[in-house]
N, C-alpha and C positions, 0 to 999 in steps of 0.2 A: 359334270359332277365327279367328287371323286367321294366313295364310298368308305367305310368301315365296316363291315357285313351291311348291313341294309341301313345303314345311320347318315347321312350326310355329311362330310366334314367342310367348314370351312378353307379355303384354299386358293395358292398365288400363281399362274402358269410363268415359269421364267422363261422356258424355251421349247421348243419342238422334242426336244426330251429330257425335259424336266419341272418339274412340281413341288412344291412345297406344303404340305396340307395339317391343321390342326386337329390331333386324334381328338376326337368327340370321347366322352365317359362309355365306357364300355367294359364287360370281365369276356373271362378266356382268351383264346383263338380267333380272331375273324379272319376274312380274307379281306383286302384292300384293293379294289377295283377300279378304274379310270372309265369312265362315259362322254364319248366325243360323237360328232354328227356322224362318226363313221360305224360307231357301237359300241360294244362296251370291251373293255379290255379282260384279259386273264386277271384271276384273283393272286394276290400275294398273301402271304400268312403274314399275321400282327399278332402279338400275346399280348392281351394285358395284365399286367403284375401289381400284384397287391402292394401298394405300398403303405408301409405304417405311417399314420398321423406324429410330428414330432413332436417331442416328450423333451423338456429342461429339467435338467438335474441344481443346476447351480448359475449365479452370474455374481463373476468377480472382475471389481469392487460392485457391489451392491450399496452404491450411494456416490453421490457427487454433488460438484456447485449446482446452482440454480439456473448458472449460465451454462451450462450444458459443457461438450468438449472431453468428458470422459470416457475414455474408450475401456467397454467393460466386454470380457471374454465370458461369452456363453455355452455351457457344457448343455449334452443331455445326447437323444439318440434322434435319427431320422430324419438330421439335419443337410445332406448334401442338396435337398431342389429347394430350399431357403427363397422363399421372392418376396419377403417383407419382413423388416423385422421393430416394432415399436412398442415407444415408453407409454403407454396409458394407450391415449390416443394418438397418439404423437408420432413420427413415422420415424426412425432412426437417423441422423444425419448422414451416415454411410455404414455400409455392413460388407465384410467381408468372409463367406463360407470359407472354412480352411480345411475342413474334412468333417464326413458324415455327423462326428460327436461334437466339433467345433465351432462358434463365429464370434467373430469380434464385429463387434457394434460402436458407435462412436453417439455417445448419449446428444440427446437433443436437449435445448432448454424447457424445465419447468420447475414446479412445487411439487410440496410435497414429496406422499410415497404413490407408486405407482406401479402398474404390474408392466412386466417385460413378456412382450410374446413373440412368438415367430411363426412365419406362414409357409407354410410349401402348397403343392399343387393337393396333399391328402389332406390339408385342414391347416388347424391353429390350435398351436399347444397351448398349452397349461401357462399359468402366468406364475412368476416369480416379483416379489417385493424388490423395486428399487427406490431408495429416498433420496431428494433433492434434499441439498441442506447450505444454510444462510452461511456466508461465511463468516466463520469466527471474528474474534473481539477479545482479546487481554484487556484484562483492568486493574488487577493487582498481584502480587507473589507475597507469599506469609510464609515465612521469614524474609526477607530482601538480602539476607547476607549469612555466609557459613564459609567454613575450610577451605582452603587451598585443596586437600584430599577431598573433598566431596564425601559421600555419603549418606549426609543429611538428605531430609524428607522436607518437600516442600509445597503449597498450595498455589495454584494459577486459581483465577477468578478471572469470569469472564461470561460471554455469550456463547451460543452454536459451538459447545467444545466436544456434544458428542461424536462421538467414532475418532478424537482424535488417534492420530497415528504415532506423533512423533511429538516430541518437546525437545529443543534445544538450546543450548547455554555456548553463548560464543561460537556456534556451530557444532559444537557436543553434543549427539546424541545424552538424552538421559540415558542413567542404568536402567532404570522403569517406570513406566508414565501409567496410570489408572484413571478413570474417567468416575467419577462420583456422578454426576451429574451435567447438565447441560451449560451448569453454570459452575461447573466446580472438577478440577484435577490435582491430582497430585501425582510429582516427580520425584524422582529420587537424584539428586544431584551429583553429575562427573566430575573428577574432578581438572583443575584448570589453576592455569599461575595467577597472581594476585592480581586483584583488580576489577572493574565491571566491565559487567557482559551485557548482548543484547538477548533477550528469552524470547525465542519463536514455538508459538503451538501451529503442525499444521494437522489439519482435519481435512475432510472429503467436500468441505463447502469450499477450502482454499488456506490461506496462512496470516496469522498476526503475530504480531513483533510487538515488544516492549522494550523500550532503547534503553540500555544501561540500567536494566532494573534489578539486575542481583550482581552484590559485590561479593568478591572472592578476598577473603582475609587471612592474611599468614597467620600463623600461629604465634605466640607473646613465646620471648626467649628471656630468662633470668639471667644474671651474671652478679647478684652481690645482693645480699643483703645487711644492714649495719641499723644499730647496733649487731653482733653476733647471737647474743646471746641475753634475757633477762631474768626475773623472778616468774616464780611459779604459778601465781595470780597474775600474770600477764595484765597490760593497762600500760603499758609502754609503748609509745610507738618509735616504729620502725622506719624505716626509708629502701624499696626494693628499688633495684638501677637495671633496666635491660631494654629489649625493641619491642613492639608492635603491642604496648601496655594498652593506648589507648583505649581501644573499647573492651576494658575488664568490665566482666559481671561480676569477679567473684575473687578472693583472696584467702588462701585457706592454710593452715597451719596443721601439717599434717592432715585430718580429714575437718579437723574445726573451722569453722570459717573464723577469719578474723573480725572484730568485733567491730571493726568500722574500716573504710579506706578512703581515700582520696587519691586520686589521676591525677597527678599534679602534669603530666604530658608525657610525649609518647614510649619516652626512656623514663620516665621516674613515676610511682607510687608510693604513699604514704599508709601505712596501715596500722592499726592500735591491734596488738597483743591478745588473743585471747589466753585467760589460763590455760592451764598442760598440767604434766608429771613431768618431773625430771628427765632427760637426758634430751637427743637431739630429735629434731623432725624436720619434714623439707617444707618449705614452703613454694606453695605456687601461684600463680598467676591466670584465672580463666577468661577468655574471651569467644568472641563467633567464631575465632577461626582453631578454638581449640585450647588445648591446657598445655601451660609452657612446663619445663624442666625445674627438678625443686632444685630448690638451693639450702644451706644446710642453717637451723637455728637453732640454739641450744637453751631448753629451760632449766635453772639452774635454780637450787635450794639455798637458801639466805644461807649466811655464814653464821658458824655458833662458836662463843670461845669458852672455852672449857678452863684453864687454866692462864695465870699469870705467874712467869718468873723472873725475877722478883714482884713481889706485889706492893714492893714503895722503895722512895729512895729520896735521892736528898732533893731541896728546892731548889736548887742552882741546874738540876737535869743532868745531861750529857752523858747520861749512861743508858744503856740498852734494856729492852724485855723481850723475853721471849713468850709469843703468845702460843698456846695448842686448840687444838678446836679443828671444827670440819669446814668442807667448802671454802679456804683460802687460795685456793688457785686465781683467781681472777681478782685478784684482789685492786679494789683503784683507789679508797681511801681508808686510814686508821687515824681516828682522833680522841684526842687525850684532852677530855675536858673541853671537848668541843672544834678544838684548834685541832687542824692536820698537821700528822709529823710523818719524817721521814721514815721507809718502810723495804726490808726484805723479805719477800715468800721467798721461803726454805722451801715447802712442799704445798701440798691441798692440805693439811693439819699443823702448820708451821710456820710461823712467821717471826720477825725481829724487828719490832720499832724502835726510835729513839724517842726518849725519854726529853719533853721539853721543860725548860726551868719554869717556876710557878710557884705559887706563893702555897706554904702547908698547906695539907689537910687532905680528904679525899675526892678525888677528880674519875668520871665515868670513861672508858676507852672503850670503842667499838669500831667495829671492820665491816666495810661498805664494797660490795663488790655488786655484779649485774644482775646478782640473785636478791640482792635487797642489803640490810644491817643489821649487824647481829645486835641480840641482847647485851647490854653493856655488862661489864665487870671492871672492879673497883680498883683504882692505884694509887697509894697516899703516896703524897710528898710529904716529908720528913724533916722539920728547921734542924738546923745544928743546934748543938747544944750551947750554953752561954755560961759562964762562970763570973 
């Protein structure tokens, strides 16, 4: 027998001097005594020491796949004599004590959520929540396409996307991923050079992929737009020339939008005029990948002529007028009774046509420039006289 004050303990003889014995439950001091056919031996002192039941404070990650293989670090106190450590019922796949406060555990398969416990020789702690979770599933991204700079906010749809951790674009980290729902995330999109990407969500159930499901778009660059310039009521169309037009949303004239356009392809747009005020504004170009650089248009006030000098002359022509009035700068046609004649801007208040021959009487002269035509005013031709 080998003893614990008066307790029996179970026990191994290895050798003529030596033993190996399992303390039975006991408090204080005993003596521990050996009983052979020859009698009983001198006692040794044994203390037994209180030891606290262990206590978990935390276990991270708190969730993984269903197939088990996550090795989850468990905190809390009175954790060094560890001799079991399991998910529900479930026994842990392997645990390693790393010190009194510490163990890592290596999750088992199952569902669900489940509580984490650990056993020493003083008992079984407290259980902590850990959740098995399905692995994810993508199904769609809203919007599928934004900026070369990123920025934009975007939604994943899907399955098992709680707790994700990460969203990625081409291997990009997002800038920030939030979890709505089980079935619903949004990213904030990095940015990345032109083109598609593959979008990876991973979660704690495992990782899904959606191949080439958001394209990265430059941004539309301008380089001309023609006419320059038109009338004030705008209804004129235009023709913009630059890159990456193709998918415009938007065409805008200073902050107006233009009042129609067409994508004629990837360098050219077509867009009708909307009215303005005089003077210039830029116009631009918007698409997913952002707002291109304005280019400059100028609204211009029809032309007025205020005076004619001479205001008649003879019917053979060949002679000159000078007209006054506003808005003659852009001048592109002056006719005289309808026919175009030849023509100098002097200034934006000044010009000089020629005079073409024409049968008497009075003929309407008016100036057409990109701001529209002016009010006519009156020029007679004059027969010579007859004897």
């Amino acid at each position: 027998a080998v003893r614990f004050g008066s307790v029996s303990a179970v026990f191994t003889v290895n050798s003529s001097s030596q033993i190996t014995a399992t303390a039975p439950p006991g408090t204080g001091t005993v003596q521990v005594t050996v009983v052979t056919p020859g009698g009983t031996s001198n006692g040794v002192a044994f203390t037994y020491v209180s030891v606290p039941a262990p206590v978990l404070t935390s276990a991270v990650p708190n969730s993984g796949p269903t197939a088990g293989g996550t090795t989850v670090t468990l905190t809390g106190t009175a954790l060094a004599t560890t001799t079991d450590v399991r998910f529900g019922s479930t026994p842990a796949t392997s645990f390693t004590v790393v010190s009194d406060t510490h163990v890592t555990a290596v999750a088992p398969a199952g569902t669900g959520t489940v509580q984490i416990t650990v056993t020493t020789p003083s008992g079984i702690s407290n259980g902590l929540p850990y959740t098995y979770s399905g692995a994810p599933t993508l199904t769609g991204i809203s919007p599928n396409s934004g900026p070369t700079a990123g920025g934009n906010t975007v939604t994943l749809t899907g399955t098992n996307l709680t707790g994700a951790s990460s969203v990625t674009f081409g291997g990009t980290p997002a800038a920030s991923v939030t979890v709505i729902s089980p079935t619903q995330i949004t990213a904030v999109v990095p940015a990345a050079t032109a083109g598609p990407v593959d979008v990876t969500v991973i979660t704690p159930g495992g990782t899904s992929t959606l191949p080439k499901a958001y394209f990265y778009v430059s941004a539309p660059v301008l380089t001309a737009v023609l006419p320059l310039s038109g009338p004030l009521g705008g209804g004129n169309t235009v023709t913009l020339t630059g890159t990456h037009l193709v998918e415009a949303t938007a065409v805008r004239f200073g902050s107006t939008p233009a009042t129609s356009f067409t994508v004629v392809s990837d360098s050219q747009i077509t867009a009708v005029v909307p009215a303005g005020a005089a003077g210039q504004v830029g116009v631009t170009v918007t698409t997913v990948g952002g707002t291109s650089n304005p280019v400059s248009y100028t609204y211009l006030a029809a032309p007025t002529i205020t005076t004619l000098a001479p205001t008649q002359g003879p019917t053979s022509g060949g002679t000159t007028v000078t007209l006054t009035g506003t808005n003659f700068a852009q001048t592109t046609t002056v006719l005289f009774g309808g026919v175009p004649t030849g023509f100098t801007v002097v200034s934006d208040t000044h010009l000089v046509a020629d005079v073409l021959a024409g049968p008497a009487g009075p003929v309407n002269v008016t100036v057409t420039t990109p701001g529209g035509t002016s009010a006519p005013k009156v020029y007679t031709r004059v027969a010579s006289p007859g004897i």
